[in-house]
C-alpha positions as CSV (number, residue, x, y, z in Angstrom):
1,X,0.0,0.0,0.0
2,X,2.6,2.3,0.7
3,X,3.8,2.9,-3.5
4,X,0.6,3.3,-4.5
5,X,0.2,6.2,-2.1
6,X,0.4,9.4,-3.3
7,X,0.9,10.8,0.2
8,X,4.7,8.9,0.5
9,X,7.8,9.9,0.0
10,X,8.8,7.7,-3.0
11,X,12.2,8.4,-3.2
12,X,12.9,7.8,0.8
13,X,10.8,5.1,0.4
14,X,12.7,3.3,-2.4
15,X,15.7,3.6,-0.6
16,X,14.7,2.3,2.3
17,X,13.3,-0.8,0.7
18,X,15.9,-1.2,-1.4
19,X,18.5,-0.8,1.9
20,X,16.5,-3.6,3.5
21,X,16.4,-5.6,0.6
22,X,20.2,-5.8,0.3
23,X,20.8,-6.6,3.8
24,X,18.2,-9.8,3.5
25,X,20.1,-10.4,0.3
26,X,16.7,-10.5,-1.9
27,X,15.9,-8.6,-4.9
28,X,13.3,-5.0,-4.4
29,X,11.3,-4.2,-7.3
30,X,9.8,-1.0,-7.8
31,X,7.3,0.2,-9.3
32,X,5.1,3.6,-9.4
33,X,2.0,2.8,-8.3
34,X,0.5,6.0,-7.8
35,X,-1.3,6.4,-10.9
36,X,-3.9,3.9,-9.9
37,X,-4.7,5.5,-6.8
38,X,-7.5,7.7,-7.9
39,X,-9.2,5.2,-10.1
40,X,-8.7,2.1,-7.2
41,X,-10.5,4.3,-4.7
42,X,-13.0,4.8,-7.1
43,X,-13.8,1.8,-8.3
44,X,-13.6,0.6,-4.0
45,X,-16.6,3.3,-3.5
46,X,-18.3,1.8,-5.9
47,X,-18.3,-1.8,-4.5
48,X,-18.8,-0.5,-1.0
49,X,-15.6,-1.3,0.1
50,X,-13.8,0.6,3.1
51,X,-11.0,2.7,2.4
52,X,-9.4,3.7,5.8
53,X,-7.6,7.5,5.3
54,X,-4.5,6.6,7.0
55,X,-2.0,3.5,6.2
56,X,-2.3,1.8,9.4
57,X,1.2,2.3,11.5
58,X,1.0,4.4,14.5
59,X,2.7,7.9,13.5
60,X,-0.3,7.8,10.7
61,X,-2.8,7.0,13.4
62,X,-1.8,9.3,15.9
63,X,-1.9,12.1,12.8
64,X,-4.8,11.4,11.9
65,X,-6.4,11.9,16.0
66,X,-4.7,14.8,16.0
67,X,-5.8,16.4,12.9
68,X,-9.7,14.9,14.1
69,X,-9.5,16.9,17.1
70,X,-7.7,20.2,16.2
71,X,-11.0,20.2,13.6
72,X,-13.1,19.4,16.5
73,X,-11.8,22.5,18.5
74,X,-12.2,24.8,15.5
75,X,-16.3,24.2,15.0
């Protein structure tokens, strides 16, 4: 999930993978996923399928409480 997100850093992200994949001695393939994004989400709407706003991992989960509240003090 994390190279078809538009909201990654691809380029951190490709190193890092590929830094792990050396030091477990397998091979990283990469590919730019991104331009699916709009159309996959789309296309999940339209089956009624759940598509959670964060990736999962806590940093994403705490941002996205924080950003929920700060929103909730403003109105």
């Amino acid at each position: 999930t994390l190279l078809v997100s538009p909201y990654q850093d691809h380029q951190v992200l490709k190193l890092a993978c590929e830094d792990a994949a050396r030091q477990q001695g397998v091979a990283f393939y990469y590919e730019d996923f991104r331009v699916g994004f709009r159309s996959a989400h789309q296309k999940a709407r339209q089956l009624g399928i759940y598509c959670q706003n964060y990736c999962g991992c806590i940093y994403s989960e705490i941002e996205r409480f924080k950003k929920k509240n700060n929103y909730a003090r403003v109105s």
